[in-house]
N, C-alpha and C positions, 0 to 999 in steps of 0.2 A: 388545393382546390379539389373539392369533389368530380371524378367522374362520372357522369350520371349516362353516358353510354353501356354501360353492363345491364342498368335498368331499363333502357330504352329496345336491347339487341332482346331482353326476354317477352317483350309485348309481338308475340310472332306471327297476330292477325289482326288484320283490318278489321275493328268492330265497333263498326256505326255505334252501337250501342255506347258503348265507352265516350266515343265521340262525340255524340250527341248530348249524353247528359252533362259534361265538362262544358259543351259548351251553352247551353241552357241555363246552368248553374251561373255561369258567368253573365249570359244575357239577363238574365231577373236580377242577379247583384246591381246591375248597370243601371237599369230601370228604375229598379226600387231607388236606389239614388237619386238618382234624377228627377224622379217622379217626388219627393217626401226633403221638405225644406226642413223637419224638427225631426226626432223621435218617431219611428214608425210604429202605427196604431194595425188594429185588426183591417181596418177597410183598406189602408196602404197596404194592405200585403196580398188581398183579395185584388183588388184593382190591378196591382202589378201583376199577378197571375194572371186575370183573366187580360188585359191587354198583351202579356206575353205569348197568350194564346194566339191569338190574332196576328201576330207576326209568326212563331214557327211552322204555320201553315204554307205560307207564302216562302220561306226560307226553304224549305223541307221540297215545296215545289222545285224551284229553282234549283238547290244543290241536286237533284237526285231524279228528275227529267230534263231542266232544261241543260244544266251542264254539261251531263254525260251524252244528250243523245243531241245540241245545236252546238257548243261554245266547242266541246273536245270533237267534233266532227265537224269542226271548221265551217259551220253554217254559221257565218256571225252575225248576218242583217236578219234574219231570221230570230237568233237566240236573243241582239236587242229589240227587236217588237213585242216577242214575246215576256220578256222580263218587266218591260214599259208595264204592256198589261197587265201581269201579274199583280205589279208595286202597283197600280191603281186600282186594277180592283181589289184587294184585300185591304188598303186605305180607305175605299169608301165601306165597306164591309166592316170596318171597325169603328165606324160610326154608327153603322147600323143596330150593329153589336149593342153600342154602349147608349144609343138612343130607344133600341125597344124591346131587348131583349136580356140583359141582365140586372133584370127587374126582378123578373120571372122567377130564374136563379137564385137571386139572392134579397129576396120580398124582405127582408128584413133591414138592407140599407139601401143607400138616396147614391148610386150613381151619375154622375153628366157627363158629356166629354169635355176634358179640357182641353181641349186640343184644336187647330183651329186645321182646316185643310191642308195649309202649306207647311203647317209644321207635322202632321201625321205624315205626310208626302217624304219630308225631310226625315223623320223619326226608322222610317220604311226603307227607305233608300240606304240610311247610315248601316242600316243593320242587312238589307241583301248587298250591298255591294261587298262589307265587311267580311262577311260569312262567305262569300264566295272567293274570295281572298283568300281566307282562313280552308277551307275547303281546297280549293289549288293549290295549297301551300300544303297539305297534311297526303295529299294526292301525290304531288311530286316527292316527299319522305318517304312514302311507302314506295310507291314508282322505285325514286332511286336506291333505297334500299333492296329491292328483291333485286333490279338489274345487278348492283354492286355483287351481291350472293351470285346471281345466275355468272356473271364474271369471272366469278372469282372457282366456281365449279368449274367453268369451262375452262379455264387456264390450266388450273389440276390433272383435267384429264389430259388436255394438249400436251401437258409434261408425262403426264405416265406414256403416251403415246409416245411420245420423244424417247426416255428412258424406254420403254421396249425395243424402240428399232435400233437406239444403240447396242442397245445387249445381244441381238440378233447381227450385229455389224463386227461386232470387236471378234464372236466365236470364230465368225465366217473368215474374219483377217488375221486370227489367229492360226486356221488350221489352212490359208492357203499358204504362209508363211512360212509355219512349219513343215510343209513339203517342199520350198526351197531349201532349208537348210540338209532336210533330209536327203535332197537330189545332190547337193553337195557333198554332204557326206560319203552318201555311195560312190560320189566319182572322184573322192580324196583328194578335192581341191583344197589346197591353200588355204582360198576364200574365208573358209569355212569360219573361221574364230571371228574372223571381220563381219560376218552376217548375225551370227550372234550377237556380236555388239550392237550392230546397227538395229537389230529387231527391238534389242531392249533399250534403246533410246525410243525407235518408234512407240513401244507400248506404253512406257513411262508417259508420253505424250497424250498417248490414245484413256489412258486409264483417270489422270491428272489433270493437266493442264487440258484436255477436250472435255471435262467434266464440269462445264458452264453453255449459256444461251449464245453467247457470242465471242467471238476470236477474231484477232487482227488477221488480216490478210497474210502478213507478213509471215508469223509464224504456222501459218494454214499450209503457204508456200516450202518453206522449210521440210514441213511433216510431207508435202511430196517427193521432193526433191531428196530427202534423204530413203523414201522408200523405190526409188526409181532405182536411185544408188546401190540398193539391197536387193532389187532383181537382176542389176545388167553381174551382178556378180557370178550369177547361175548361166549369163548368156554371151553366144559366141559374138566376138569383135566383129563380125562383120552386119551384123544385126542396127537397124540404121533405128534412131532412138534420140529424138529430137523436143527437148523444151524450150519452149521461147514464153518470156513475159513481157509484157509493158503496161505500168504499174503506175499510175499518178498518185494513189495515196497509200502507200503500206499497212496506216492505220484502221483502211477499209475492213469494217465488220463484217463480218463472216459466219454461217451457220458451222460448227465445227464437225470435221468427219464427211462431210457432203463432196468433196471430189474424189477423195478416195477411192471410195466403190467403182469409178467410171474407170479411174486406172487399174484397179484390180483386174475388169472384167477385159481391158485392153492385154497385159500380159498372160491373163488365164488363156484366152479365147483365141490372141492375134500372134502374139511370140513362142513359136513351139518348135523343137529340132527339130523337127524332122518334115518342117515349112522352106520354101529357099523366098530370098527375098520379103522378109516381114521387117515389119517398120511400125513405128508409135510415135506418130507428131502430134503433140501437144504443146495449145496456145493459149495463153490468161490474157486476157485486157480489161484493164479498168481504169475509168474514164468518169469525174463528176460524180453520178452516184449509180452510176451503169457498174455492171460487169459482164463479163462474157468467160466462157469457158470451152475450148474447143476441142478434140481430139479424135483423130483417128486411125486405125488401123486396120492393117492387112486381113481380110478375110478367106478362109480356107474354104476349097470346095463341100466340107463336109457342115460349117458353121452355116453356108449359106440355105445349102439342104433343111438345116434344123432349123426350124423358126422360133425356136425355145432357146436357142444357144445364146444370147444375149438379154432373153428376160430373168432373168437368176433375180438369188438374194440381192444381189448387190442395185440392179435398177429398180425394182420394186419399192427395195428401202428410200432410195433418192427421191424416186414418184412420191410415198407417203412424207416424206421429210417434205418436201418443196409444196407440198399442199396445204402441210399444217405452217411450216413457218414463212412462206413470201406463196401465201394464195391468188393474191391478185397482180405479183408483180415479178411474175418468171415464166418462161419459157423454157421447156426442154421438148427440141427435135433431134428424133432418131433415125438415122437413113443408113441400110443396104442396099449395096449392089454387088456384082460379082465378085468384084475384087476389093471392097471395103468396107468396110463399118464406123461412122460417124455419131457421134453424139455434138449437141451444141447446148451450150446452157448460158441464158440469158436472166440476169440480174437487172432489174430496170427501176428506176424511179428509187431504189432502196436507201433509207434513210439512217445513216448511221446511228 
């Protein structure tokens, strides 16, 4: 079968013109038909003209004031009174035509109308309703066409937007990373080989497997819980550091990379030697098609000083992530006080 979409995607402007005479062309074939029971003579083709005249008038009104400014602005009792009048008066107007005026025209043939009231009424009718038909219908192609394009642009950039702020997510979790392996190095822990391995499980994940629109909860979970694993390496036992889940679908879709950042900026900002008593509780719920995301941590006198100490790379990216992918249907509150720092991040209505 032919695809006749490659020809159709190069016609890249609405032009009446084009439209017009297609379908003109068609309207006279139609006529002329109808109109000529043998062989079509010179007056048949004269006649069909000049009666086709007499209806593009009337059509030409209709598709190109009443349409666009009563029928597409929803004025409808309006658009059919006026359409009534239109079709009638251009029916009595083409009797007029054809009773005393294309004589004049064309002095050299015998004109009459053959047409009786009810059936020009009818002849009028067939052709604006058709045509307006035909018109809505070539409206809504073009319509849906440019939306589809305007769509199909806007998705493109929504991903180049996406791809940047990951690429700006992965350097930042790359070089806070590498200052933990580095902090163990310097203090010749052990650890050290085990963080290595665990980091390059994390990246393997972050480079791969985050490299799509959507991710199960499940493995979203996993990518924190093994990076939690790969900071409490760098931190003293007494450091209180608590996950809790409750999790009805595992399968639940997930923007990938998006909690990350909030526990980054809890171990960057909350967990630090030379703080006594700091703490990182974090909470996951999800429920139906809810999710919730909760965590908080110790805040140091000098974090609270700064009012910039918690707006970094890493909340920013999340702000712009949760606007481009769940616009209408997230929530993120941020709260300080003396001694904490809070984020809560709410998934609502989200549809797998």
């Amino acid at each position: 079968m032919i695809n006749l979409n490659p020809y159709f995607l190069k016609l890249n402007h609405h032009s009446p013109i084009v439209f017009n005479s297609i379908l003109w062309v068609l309207g006279y074939a139609i006529l002329l038909f109808s109109f000529t029971l043998h062989t079509p003579t010179t007056i048949d083709y004269i006649y069909t003209g000049s009666f086709l005249v007499t209806i593009i008038i009337p059509v030409t009104i209709n598709m190109y004031i009443l349409i666009p400014y009563f029928l597409k602005q929803e004025r409808y009792a309006l658009y059919i009174l006026l359409f009534i009048v239109n079709l009638l008066l251009f029916t009595q107007l083409n009797t007029w035509f054809f009773s005393h005026f294309i004589d004049y025209i064309f002095p050299d043939y015998y004109f009459i109308s053959y047409h009786s009231n009810t059936k020009l009424i009818s002849i009028f009718s067939i052709f604006l309703i058709s045509t307006t038909l035909i018109k809505l219908s070539e409206d809504w192609f073009y319509f849906n066409r440019n939306e589809n394009r305007e769509l199909k642009q806007r998705n493109q950039q929504i991903q180049s937007q996406l791809a940047s702020l990951r690429s700006q997510i992965n350097p930042h979790f790359l070089f806070n990373s590498l200052n933990v392996i580095y902090a163990l190095a310097i203090e010749n822990k052990d650890h050290t080989k085990d963080a290595i391995v665990q980091l390059s499980d994390i990246l393997r994940y972050i480079i791969y497997d985050a490299n799509t629109e959507k991710i199960s909860l499940k493995d979203e979970l996993a990518l924190l819980k093994k990076y939690i694993a790969f900071q409490k390496l760098r931190q003293h036992e007494s450091q209180n550091i608590t996950f809790e889940e409750d999790v009805q679908d595992e399968d639940f879709s997930i923007y990938p990379m998006l909690l990350l950042p909030l526990i980054e900026n809890s171990f960057k900002h909350g967990i630090k030697g030379d703080i006594e008593n700091t703490f990182i509780n974090i909470s996951i719920k999800q429920h139906n098609k809810n999710f919730q995301f909760y965590i908080e941590n110790n805040a140091s006198k000098d974090s609270v000083n700064n009012n910039h100490t918690y707006s970094g790379l890493g909340l920013d990216n999340i702000k712009k992530n949760l606007e481009i992918v769940y616009p209408e249907t997230h929530t993120l509150d941020i709260q300080k006080t003396e001694d904490k720092f809070i984020v809560t991040l709410k998934l609502f209505g989200h549809e797998d």
